[in-house]
SEPAGU-313463 format. One record per residue: residue in one letter; residue number from 1; x, y, z of N, C-alpha, C, O in turn; chain. Coordinates in Angstrom, 3 decimals, always signed. Example, Ala and Ser with C-alpha at 12.3 -4.5 7.8 and 13.67 -1.06 7.14 Angstrom:
# SEPAGU-313463
+---------+-----+----------+----------+----------+----------+----------+----------+----------+----------+----------+----------+----------+----------+--------+
: residuo : num :   n.east :  n.north :     n.up :  ca.east : ca.north :    ca.up :   c.east :  c.north :     c.up :   o.east :  o.north :     o.up : cadena :
+---------+-----+----------+----------+----------+----------+----------+----------+----------+----------+----------+----------+----------+----------+--------+
:       A :   1 :  +13.190 :   -5.690 :   +7.800 :  +12.300 :   -4.500 :   +7.800 :  +13.200 :   -3.300 :   +7.800 :  +14.236 :   -3.319 :   +8.465 :      A :
:       S :   2 :  +12.850 :   -2.250 :   +7.080 :  +13.670 :   -1.060 :   +7.140 :  +12.900 :   +0.030 :   +7.870 :  +13.409 :   +1.138 :   +8.039 :      A :
+---------+-----+----------+----------+----------+----------+----------+----------+----------+----------+----------+----------+----------+----------+--------+
***
This chain:
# SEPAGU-313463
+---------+-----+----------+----------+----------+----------+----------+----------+----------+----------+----------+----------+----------+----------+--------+
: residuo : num :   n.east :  n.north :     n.up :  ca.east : ca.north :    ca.up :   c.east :  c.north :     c.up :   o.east :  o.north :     o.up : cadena :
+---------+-----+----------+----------+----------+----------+----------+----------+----------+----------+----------+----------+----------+----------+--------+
:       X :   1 : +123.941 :  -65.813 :  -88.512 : +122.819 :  -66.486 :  -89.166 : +123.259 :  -67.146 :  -90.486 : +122.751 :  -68.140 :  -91.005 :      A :
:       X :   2 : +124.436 :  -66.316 :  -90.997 : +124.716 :  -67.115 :  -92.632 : +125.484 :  -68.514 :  -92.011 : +125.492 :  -69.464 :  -92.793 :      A :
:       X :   3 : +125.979 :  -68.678 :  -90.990 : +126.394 :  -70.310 :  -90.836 : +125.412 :  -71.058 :  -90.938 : +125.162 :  -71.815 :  -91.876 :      A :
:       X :   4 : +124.643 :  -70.839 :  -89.727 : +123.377 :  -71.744 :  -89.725 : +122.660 :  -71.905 :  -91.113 : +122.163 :  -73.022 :  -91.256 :      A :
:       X :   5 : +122.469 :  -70.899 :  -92.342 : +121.935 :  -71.229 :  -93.125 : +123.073 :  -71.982 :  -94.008 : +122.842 :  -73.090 :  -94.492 :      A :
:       X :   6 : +123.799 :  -71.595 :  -94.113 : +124.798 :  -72.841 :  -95.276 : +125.282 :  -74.114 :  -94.375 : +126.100 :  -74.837 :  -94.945 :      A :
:       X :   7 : +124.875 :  -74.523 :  -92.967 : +125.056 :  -75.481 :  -92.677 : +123.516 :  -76.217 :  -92.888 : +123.500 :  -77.396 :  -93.242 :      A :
:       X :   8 : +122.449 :  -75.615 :  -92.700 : +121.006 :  -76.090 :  -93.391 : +121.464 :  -76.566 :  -94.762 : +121.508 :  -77.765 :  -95.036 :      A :
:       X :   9 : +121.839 :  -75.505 :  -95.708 : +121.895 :  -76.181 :  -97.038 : +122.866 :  -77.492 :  -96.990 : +122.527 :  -78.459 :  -97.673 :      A :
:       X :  10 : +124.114 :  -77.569 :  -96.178 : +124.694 :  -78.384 :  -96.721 : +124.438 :  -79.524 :  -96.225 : +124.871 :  -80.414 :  -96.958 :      A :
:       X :  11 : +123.777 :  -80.015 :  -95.037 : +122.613 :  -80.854 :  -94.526 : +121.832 :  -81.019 :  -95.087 : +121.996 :  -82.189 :  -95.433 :      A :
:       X :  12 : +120.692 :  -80.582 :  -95.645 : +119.491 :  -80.989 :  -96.377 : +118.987 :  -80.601 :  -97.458 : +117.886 :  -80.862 :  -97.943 :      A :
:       X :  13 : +120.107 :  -79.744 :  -97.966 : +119.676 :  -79.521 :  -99.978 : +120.108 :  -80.710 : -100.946 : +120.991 :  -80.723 : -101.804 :      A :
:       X :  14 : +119.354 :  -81.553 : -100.611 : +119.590 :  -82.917 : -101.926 : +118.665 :  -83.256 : -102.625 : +117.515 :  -83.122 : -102.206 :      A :
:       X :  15 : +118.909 :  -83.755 : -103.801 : +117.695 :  -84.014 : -104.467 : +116.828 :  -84.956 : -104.748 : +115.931 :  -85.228 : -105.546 :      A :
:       X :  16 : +117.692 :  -85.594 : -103.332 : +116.862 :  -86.860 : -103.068 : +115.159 :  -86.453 : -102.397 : +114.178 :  -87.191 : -102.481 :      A :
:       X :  17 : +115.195 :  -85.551 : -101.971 : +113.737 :  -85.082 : -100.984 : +113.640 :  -83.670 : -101.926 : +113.272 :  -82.701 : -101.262 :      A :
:       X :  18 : +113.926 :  -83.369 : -103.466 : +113.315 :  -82.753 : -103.639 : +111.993 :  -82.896 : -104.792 : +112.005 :  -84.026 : -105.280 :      A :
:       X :  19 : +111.028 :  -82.152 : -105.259 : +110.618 :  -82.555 : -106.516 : +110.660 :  -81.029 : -106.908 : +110.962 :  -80.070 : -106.198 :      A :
:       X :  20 : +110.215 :  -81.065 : -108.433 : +110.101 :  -80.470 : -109.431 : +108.820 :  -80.539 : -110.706 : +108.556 :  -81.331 : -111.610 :      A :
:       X :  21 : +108.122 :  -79.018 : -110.113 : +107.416 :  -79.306 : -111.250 : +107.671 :  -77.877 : -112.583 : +108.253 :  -76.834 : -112.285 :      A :
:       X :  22 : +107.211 :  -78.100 : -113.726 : +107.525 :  -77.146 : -114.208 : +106.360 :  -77.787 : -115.711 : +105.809 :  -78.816 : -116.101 :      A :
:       X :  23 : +106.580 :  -75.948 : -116.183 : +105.103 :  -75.129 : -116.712 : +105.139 :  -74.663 : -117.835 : +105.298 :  -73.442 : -117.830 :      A :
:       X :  24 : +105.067 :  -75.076 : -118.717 : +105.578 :  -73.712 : -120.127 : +104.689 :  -74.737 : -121.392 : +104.041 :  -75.783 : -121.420 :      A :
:       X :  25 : +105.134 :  -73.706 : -122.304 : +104.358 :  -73.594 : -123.553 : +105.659 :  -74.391 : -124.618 : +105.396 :  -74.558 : -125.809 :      A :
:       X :  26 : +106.870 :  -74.786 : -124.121 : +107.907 :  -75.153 : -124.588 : +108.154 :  -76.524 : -125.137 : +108.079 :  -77.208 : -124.117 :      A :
:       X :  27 : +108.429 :  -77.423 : -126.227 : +108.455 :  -78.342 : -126.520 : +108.830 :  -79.598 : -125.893 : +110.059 :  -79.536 : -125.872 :      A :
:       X :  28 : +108.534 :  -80.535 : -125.449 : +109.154 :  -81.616 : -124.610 : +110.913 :  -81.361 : -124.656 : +111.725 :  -81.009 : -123.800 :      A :
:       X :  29 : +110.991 :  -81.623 : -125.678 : +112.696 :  -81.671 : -126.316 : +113.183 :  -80.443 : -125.474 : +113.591 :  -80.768 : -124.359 :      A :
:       X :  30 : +113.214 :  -79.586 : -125.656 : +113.687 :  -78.267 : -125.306 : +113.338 :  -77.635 : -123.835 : +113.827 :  -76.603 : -123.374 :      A :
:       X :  31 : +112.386 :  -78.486 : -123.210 : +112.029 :  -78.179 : -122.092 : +112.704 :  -79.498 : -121.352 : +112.056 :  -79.659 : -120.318 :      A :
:       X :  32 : +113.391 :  -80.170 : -121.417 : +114.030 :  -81.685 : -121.247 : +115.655 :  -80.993 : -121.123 : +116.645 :  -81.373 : -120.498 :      A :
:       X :  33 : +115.498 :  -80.221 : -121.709 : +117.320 :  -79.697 : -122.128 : +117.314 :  -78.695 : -121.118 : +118.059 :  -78.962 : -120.175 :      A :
:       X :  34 : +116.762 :  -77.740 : -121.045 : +116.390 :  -76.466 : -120.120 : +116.558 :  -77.536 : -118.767 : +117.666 :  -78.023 : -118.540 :      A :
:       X :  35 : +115.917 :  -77.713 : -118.292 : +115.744 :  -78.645 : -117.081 : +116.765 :  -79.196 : -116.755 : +117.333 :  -78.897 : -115.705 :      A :
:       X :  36 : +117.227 :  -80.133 : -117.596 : +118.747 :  -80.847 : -116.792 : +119.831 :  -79.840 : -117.028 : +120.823 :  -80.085 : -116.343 :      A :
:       X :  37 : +119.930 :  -78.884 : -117.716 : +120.911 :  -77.925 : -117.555 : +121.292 :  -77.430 : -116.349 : +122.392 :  -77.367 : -115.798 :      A :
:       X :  38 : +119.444 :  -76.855 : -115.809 : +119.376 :  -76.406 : -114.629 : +119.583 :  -77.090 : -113.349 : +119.891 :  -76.386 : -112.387 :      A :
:       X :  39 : +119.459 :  -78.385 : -113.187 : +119.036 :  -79.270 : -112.087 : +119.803 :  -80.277 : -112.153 : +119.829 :  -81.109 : -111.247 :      A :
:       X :  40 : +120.494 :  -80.360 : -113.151 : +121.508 :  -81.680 : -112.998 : +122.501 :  -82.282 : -111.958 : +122.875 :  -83.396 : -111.591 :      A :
:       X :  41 : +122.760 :  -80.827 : -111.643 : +124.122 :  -80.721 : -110.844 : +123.500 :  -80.992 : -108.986 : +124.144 :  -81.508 : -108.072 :      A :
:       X :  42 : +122.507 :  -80.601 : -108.952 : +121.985 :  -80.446 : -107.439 : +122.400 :  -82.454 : -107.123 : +122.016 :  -83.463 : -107.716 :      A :
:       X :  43 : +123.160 :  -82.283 : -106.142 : +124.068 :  -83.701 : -105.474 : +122.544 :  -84.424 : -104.958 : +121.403 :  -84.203 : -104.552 :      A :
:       X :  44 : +123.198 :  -85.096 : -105.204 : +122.084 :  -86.619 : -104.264 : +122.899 :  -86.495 : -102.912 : +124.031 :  -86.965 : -103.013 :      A :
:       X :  45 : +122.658 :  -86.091 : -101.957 : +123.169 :  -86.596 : -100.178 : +122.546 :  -87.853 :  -99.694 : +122.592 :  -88.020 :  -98.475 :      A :
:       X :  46 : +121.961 :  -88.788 : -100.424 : +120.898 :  -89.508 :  -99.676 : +120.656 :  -89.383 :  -98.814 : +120.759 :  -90.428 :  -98.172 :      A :
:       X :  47 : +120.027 :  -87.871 :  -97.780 : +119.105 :  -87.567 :  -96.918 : +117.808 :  -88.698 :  -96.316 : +117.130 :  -89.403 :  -97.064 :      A :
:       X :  48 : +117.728 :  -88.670 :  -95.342 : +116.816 :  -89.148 :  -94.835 : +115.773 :  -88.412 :  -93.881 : +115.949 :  -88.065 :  -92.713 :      A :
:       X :  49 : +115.049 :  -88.316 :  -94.391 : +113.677 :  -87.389 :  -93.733 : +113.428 :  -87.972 :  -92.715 : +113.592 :  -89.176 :  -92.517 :      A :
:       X :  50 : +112.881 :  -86.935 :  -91.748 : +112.159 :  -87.609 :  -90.225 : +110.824 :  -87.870 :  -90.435 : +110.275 :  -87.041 :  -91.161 :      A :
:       X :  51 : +110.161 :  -88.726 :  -90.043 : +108.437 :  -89.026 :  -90.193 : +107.989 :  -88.449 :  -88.938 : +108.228 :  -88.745 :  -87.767 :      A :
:       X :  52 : +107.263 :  -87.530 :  -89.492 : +106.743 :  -86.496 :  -88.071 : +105.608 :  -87.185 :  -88.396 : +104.742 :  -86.720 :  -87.655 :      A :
:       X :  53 : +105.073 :  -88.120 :  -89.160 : +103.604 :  -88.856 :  -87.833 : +103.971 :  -89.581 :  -86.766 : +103.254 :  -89.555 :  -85.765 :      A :
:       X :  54 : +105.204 :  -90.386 :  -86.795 : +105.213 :  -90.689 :  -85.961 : +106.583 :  -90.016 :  -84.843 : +106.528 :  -89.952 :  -83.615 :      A :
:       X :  55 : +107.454 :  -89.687 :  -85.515 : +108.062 :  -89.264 :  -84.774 : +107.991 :  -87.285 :  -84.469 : +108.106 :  -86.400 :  -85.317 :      A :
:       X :  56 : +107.816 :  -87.178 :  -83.295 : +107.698 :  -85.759 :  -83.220 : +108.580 :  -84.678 :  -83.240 : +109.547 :  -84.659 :  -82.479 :      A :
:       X :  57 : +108.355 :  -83.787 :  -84.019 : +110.033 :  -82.783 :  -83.815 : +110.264 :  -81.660 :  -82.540 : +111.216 :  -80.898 :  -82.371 :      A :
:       X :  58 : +109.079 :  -81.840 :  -81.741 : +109.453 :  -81.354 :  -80.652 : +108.815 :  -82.000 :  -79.269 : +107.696 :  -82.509 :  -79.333 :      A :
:       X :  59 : +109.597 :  -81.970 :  -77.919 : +108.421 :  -82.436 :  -77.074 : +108.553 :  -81.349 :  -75.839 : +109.135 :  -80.264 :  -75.835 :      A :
:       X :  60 : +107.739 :  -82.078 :  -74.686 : +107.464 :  -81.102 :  -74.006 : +108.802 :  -79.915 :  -73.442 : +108.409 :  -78.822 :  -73.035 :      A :
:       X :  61 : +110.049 :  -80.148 :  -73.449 : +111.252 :  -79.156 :  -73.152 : +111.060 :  -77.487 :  -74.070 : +111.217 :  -76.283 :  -73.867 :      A :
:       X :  62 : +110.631 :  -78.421 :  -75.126 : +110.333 :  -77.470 :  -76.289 : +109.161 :  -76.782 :  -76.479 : +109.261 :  -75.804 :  -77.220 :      A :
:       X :  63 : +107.988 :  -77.035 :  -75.980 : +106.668 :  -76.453 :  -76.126 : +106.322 :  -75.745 :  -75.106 : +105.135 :  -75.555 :  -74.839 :      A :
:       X :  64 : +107.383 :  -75.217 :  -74.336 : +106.952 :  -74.226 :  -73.001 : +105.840 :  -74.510 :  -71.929 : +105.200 :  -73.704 :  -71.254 :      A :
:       X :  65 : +105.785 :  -76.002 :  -71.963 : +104.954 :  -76.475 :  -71.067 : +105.466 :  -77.428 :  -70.117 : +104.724 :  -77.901 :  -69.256 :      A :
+---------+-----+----------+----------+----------+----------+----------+----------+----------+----------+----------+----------+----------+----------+--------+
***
């Protein structure tokens, strides 16, 4: 199972499809610094998401019908 999950991450952890929100009582400035400390590093993969309106992620092989 740990392949499949670090081949998930290394497939689709980019930060192109991610967002970020964040919460505090902390000064712009200092909450600006905190933040890219943390998040800077996460790679851009330019990922491309599937559009499940129109495209479906499973069909009938898959739905036991």
């Amino acid at each position: 199972i740990w392949d499949e999950l670090l081949k998930f991450h290394h497939q689709w952890y980019s930060s192109n499809v991610m967002k970020l929100v964040v919460y505090s009582n902390l000064d712009i400035q200092n909450l600006c610094e905190i933040v890219t400390s943390k998040f800077s590093e996460i790679e851009n993969k330019n990922v491309i998401l599937k559009n499940f309106k129109t495209e479906f992620p499973y069909d009938s092989t898959n739905l036991g019908f």
